[in-house]
MIDOSE-1310 file (N, C-alpha, C; in nm, 2 decimals, decimal comma, always signed):
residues 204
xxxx	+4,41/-2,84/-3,50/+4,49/-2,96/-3,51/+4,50/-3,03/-3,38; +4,49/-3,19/-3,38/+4,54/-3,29/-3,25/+4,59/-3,38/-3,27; +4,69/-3,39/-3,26/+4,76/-3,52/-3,29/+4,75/-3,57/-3,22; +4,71/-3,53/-3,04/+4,67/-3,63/-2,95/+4,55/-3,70/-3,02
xxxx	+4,48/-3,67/-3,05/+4,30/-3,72/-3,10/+4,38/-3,82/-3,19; +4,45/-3,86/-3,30/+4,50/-3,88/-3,35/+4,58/-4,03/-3,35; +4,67/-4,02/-3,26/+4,73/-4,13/-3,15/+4,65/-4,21/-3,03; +4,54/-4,12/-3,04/+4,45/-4,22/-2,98/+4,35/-4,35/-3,05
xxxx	+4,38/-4,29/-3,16/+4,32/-4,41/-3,28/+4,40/-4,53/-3,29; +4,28/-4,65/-3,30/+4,41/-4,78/-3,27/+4,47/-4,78/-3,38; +4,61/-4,88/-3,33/+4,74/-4,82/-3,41/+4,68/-4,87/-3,61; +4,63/-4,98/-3,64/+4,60/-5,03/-3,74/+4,55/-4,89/-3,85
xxxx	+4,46/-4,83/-3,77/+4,39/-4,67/-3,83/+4,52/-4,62/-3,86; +4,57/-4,56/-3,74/+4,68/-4,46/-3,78/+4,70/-4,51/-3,92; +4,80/-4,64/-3,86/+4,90/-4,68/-3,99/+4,83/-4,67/-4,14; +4,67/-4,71/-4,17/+4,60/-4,71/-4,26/+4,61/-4,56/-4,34
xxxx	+4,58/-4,44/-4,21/+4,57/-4,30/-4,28/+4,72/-4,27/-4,30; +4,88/-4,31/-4,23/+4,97/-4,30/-4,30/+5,04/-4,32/-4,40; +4,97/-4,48/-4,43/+5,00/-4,52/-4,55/+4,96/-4,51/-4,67; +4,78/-4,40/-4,68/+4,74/-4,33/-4,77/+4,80/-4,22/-4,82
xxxx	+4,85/-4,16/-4,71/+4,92/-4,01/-4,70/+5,03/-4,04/-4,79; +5,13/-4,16/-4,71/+5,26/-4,18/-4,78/+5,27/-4,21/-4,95; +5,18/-4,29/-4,95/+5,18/-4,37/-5,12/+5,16/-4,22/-5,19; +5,02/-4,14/-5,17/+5,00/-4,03/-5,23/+5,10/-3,95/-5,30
xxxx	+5,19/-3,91/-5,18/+5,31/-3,84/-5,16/+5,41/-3,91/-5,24; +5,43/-4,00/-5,23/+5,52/-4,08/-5,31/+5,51/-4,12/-5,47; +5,38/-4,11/-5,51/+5,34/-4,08/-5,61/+5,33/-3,97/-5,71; +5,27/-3,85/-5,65/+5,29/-3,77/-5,70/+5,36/-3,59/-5,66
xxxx	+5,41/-3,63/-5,52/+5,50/-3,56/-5,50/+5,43/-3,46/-5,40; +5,45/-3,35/-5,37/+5,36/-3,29/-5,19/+5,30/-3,18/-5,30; +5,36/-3,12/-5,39/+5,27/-2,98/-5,46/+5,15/-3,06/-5,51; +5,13/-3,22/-5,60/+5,05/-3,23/-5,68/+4,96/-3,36/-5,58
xxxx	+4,99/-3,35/-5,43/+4,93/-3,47/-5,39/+4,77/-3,41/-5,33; +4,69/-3,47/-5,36/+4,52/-3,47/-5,37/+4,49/-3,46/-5,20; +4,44/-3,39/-5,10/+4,40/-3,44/-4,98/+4,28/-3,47/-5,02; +4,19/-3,52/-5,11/+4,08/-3,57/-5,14/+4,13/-3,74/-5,21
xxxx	+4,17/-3,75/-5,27/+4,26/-3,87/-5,28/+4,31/-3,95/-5,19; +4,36/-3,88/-5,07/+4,40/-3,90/-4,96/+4,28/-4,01/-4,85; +4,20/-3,90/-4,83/+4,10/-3,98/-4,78/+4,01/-4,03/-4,81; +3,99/-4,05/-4,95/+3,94/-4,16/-4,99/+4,01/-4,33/-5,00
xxxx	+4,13/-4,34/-5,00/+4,20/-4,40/-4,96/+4,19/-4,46/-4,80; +4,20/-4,34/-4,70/+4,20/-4,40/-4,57/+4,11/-4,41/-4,51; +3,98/-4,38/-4,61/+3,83/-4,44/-4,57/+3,78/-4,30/-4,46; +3,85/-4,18/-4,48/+3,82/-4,10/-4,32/+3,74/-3,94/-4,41
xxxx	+3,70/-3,90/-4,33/+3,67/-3,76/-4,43/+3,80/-3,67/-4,40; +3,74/-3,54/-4,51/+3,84/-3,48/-4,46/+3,85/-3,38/-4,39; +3,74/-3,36/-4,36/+3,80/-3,30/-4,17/+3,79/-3,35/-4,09; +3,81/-3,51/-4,09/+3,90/-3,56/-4,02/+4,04/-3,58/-3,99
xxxx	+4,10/-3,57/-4,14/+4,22/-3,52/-4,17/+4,25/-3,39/-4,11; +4,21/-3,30/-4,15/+4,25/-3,14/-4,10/+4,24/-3,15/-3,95; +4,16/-3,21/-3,88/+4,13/-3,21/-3,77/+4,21/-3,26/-3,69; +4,31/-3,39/-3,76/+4,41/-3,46/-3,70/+4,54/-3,34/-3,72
xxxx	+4,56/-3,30/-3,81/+4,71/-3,25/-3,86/+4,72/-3,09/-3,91; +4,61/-3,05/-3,96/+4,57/-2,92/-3,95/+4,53/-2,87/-4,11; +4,65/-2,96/-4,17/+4,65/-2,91/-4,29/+4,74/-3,02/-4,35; +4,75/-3,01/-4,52/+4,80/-3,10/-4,62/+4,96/-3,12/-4,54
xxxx	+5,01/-3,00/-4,52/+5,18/-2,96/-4,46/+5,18/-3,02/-4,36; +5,07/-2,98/-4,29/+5,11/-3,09/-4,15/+5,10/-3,23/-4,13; +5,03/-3,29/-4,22/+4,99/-3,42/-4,25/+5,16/-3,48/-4,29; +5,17/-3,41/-4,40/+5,31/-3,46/-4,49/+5,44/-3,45/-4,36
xxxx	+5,47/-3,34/-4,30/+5,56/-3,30/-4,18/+5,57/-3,44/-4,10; +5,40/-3,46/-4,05/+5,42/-3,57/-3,93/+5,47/-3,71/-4,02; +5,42/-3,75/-4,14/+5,44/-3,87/-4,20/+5,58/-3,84/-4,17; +5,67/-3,76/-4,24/+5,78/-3,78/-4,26/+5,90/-3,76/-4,10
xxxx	+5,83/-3,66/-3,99/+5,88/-3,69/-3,87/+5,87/-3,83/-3,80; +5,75/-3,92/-3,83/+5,73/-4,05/-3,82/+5,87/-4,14/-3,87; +5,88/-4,13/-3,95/+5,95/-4,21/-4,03/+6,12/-4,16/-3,98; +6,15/-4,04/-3,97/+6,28/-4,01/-3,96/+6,29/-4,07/-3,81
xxxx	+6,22/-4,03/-3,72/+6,22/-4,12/-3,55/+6,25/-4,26/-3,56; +6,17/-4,34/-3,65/+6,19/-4,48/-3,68/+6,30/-4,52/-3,75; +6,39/-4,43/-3,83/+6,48/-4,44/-3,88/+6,59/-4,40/-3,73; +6,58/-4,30/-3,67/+6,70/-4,29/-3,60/+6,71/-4,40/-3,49
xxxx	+6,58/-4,45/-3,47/+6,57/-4,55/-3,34/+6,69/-4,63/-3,42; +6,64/-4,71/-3,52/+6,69/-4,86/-3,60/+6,88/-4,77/-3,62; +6,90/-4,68/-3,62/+7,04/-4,58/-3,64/+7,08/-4,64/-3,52; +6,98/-4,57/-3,42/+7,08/-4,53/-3,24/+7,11/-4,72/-3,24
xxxx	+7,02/-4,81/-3,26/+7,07/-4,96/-3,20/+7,20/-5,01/-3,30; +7,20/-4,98/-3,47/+7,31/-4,98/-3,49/+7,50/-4,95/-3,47; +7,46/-4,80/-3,44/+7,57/-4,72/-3,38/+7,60/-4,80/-3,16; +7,49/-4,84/-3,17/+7,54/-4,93/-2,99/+7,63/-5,02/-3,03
xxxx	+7,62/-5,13/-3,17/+7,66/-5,22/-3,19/+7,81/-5,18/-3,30; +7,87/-5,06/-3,26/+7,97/-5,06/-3,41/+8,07/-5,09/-3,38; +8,13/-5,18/-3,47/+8,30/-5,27/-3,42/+8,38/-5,12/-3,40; +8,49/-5,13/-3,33/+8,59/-5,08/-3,29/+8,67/-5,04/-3,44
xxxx	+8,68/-5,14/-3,53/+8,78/-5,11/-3,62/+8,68/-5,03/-3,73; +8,77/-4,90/-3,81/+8,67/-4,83/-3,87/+8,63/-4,88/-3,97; +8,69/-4,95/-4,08/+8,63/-5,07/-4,15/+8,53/-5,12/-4,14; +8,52/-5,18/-4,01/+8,39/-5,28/-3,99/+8,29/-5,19/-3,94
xxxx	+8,30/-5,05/-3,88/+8,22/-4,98/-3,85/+8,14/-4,95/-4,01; +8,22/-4,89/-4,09/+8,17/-4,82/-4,19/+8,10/-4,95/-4,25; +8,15/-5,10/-4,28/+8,07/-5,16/-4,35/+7,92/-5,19/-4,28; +7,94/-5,22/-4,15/+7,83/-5,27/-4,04/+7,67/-5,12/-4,05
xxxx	+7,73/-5,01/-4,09/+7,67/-4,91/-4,12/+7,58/-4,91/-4,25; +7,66/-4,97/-4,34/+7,66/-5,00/-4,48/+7,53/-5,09/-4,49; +7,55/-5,20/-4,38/+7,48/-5,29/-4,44/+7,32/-5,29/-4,34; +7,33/-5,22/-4,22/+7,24/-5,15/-4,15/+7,16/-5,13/-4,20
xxxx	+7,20/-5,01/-4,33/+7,13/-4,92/-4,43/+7,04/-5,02/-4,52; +7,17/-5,09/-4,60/+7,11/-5,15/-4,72/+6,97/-5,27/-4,65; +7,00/-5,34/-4,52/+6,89/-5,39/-4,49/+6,74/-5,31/-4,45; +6,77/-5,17/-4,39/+6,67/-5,10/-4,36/+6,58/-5,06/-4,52
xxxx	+6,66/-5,06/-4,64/+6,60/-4,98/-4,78/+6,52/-5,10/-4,85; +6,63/-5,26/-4,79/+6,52/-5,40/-4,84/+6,37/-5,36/-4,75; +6,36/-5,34/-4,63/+6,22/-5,36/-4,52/+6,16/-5,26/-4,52; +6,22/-5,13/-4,57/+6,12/-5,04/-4,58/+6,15/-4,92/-4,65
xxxx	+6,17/-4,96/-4,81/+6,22/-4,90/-4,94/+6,11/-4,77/-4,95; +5,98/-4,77/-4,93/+5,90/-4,61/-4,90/+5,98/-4,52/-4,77; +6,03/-4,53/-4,73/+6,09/-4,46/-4,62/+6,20/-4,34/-4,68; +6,26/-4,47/-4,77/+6,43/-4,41/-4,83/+6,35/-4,32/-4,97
xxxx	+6,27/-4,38/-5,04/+6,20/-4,33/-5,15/+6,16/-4,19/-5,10; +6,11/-4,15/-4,98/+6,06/-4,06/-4,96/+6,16/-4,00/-4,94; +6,26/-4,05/-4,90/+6,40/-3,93/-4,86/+6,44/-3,86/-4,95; +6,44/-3,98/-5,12/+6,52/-3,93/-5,22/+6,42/-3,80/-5,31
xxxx	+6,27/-3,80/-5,25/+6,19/-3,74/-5,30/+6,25/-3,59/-5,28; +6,28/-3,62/-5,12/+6,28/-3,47/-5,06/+6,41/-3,38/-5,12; +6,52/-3,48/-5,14/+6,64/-3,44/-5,16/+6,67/-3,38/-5,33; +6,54/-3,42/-5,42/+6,52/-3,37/-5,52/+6,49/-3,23/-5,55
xxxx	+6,41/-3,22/-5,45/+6,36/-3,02/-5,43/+6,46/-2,98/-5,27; +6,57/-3,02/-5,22/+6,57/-2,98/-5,07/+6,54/-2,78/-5,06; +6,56/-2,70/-5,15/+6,50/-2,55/-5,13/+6,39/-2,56/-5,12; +6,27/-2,65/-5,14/+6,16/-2,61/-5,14/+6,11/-2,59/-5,00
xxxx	+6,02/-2,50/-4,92/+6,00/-2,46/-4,80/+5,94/-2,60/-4,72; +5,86/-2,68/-4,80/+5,80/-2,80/-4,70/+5,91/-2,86/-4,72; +5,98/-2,93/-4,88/+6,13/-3,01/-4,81/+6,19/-2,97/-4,73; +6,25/-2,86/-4,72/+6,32/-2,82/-4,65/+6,29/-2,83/-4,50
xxxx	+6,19/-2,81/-4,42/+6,14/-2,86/-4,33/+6,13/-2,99/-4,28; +6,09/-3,07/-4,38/+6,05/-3,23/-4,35/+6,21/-3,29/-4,38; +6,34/-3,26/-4,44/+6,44/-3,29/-4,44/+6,54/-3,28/-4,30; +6,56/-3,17/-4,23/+6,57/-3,18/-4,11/+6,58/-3,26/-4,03
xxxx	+6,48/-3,35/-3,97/+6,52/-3,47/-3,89/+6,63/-3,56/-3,94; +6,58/-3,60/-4,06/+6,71/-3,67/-4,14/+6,81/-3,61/-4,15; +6,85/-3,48/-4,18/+6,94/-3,48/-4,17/+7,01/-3,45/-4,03; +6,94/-3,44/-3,91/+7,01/-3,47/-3,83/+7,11/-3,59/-3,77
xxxx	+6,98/-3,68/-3,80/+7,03/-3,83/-3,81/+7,14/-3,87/-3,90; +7,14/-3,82/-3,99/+7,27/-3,83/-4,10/+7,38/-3,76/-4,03; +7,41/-3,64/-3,97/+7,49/-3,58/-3,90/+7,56/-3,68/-3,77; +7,43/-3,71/-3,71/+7,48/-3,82/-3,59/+7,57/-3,92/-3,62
xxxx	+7,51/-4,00/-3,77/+7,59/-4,10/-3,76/+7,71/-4,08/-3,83; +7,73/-3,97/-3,93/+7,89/-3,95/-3,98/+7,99/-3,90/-3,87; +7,91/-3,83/-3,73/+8,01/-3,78/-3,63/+8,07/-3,97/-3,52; +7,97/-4,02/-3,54/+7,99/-4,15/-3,49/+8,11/-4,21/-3,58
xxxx	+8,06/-4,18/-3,69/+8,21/-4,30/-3,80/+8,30/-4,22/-3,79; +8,33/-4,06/-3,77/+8,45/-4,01/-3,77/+8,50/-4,03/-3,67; +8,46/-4,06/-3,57/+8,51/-4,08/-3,44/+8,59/-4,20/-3,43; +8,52/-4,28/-3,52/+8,61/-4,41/-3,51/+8,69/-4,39/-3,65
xxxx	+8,70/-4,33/-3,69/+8,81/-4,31/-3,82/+8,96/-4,28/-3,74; +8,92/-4,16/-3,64/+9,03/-4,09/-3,60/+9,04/-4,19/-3,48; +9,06/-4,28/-3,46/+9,07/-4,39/-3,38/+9,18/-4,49/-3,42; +9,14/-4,51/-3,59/+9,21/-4,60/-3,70/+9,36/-4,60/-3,70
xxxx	+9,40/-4,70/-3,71/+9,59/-4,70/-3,72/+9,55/-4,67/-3,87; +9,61/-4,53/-3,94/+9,61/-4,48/-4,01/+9,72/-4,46/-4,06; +9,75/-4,40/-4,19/+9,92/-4,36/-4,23/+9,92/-4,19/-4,18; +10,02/-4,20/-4,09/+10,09/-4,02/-4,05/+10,04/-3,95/-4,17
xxxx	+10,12/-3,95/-4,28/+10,09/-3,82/-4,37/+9,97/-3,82/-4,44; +9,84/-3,87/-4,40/+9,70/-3,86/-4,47/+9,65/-3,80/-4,39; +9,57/-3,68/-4,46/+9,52/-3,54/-4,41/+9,36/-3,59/-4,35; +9,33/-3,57/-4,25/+9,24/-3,67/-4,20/+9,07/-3,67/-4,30
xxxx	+9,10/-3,46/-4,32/+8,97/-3,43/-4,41/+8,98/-3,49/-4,57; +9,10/-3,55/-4,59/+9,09/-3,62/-4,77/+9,05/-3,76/-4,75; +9,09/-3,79/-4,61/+9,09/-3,98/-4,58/+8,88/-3,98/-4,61; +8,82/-3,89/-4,50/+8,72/-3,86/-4,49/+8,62/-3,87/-4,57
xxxx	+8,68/-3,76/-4,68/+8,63/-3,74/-4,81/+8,60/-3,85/-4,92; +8,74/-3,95/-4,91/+8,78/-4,05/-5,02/+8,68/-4,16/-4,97; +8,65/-4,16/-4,82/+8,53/-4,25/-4,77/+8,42/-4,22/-4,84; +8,36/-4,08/-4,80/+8,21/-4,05/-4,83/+8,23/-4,07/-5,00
xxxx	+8,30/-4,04/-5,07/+8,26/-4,04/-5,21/+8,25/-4,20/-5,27; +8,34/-4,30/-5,20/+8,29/-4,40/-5,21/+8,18/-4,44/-5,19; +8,13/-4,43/-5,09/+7,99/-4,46/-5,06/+7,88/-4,39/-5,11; +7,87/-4,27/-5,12/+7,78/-4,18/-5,21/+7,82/-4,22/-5,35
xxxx	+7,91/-4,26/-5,40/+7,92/-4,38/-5,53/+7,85/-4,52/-5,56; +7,83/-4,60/-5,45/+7,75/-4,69/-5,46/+7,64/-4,66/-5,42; +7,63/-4,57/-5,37/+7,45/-4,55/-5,34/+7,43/-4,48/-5,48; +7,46/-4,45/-5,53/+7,46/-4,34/-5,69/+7,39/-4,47/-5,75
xxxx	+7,46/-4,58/-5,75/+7,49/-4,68/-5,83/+7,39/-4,79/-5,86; +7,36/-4,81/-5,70/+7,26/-4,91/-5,62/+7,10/-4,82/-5,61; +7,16/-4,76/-5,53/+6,99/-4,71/-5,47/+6,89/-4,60/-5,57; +6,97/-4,55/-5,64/+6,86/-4,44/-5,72/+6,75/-4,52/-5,80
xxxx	+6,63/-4,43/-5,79/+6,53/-4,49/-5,95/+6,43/-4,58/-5,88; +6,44/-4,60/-5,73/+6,35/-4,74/-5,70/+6,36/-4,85/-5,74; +6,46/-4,88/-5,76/+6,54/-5,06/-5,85/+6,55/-5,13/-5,70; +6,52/-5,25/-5,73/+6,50/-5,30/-5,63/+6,64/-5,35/-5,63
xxxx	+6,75/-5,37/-5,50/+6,88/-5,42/-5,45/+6,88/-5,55/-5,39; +6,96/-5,65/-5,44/+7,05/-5,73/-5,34/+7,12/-5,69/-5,23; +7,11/-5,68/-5,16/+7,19/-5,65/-5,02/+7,33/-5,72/-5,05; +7,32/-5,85/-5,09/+7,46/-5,96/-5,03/+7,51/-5,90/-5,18
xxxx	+7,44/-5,85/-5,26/+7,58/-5,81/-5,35/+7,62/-5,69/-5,33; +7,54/-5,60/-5,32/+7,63/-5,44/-5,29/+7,70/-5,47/-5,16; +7,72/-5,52/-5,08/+7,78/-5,56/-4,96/+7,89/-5,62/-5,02; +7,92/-5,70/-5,15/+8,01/-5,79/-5,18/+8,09/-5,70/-5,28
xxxx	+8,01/-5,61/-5,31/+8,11/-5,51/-5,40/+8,18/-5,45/-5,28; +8,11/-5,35/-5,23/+8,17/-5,29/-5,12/+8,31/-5,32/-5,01; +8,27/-5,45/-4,99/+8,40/-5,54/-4,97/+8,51/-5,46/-5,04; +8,54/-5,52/-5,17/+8,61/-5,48/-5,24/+8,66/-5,33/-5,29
xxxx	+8,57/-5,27/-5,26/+8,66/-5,15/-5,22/+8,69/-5,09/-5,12; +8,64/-5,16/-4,99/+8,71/-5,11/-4,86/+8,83/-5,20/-4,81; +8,83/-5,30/-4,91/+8,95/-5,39/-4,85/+9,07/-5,27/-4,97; +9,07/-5,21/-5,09/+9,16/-5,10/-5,18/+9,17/-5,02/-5,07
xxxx	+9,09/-4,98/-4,97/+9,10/-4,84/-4,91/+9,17/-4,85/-4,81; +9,14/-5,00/-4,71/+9,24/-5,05/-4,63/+9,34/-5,09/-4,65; +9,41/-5,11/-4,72/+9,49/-5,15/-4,82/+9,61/-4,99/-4,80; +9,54/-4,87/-4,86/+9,60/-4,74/-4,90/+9,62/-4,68/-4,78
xxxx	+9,54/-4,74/-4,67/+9,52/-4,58/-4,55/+9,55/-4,65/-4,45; +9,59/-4,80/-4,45/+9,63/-4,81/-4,29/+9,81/-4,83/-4,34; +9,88/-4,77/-4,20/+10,03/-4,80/-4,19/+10,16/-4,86/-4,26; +10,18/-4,86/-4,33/+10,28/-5,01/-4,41/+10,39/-5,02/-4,33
């Protein structure tokens, strides 16, 4: 395997054999995806493939380390920019998201793939970066939660909680299935229930 040999290909190549790989994978999933299929697609043989990545696992690994880097970069510039108040943090996060799943809805698709099998030994692998990045940014919002003029007797891990289930509610709601989303309306719902939440959890 070289992934330097690899990276040395002008960027158009790359992206051509990544986006063979990805569709593949996204199609029919990493146990049933073809590396013959594959490179017939990205026009390359296939040990040129093996030669780049080593094997099917390593091919699928780098696609999806690709992508989680590109996701944390577009994360790290959001989390520079997060309002002070935790409201606008969580929504500004919100809509981060929902604009990143309009511009590059294979990325998220692939997430939801992974999170369908996460036991399986290659998900479980290729999940990793993501979920690191998902770690980064909930320790970012907690940090501005515990920041928040809050009410005294709310237990900080229920305030927490009643966040994420909201939001893992509208992603339930919005994002599953590959349905394509309005941004300005799940943003307009969402409103409305962070203005109930703000409402319940800051001070009277």
């Amino acid at each position: 395997m070289s992934l330097r040999l690899f990276q040395q290909l002008p960027s158009d190549r790359q992206e051509a054999i990544l986006n063979a790989g990805r569709e593949e994978f996204l199609a029919v999933g990493y146990d049933l995806a073809s590396t013959n299929r594959i490179v017939e697609r990205a026009g390359i043989s296939k040990g040129g493939l093996f030669k780049y990545f080593g094997s099917k696992e390593g091919f699928f690994l780098y696609i999806c380390e690709r992508e989680a880097e590109r996701l944390a970069t577009e994360s790290e510039r959001a989390l520079n920019a997060l309002p002070p108040d935790f409201f606008g943090a969580l929504r500004h996060m919100a809509e981060v998201e929902l604009r990143g799943r309009t511009a590059h809805p294979e990325r998220y698709r692939l997430v939801e793939q992974l999170l369908r099998d996460p036991n399986h030994p290659v998900h479980r692998r290729a999940l990793a970066p993501f979920m690191q990045q998902h770690q980064a940014v909930a320790a970012m919002l907690a940090t501005a939660l515990r920041q928040a003029p809050l009410r005294a007797d709310l237990p900080f891990e229920r305030v927490m909680n009643l966040v994420l289930w909201v939001s893992e509610g509208i992603k339930a709601q919005y994002y599953t299935g590959g349905r394509t989303i309005d941004p300005d309306q799940v943003l307009a719902e969402l409103d409305q229930y962070l203005a109930i939440l703000a409402d319940g959890l800051r001070p009277r």
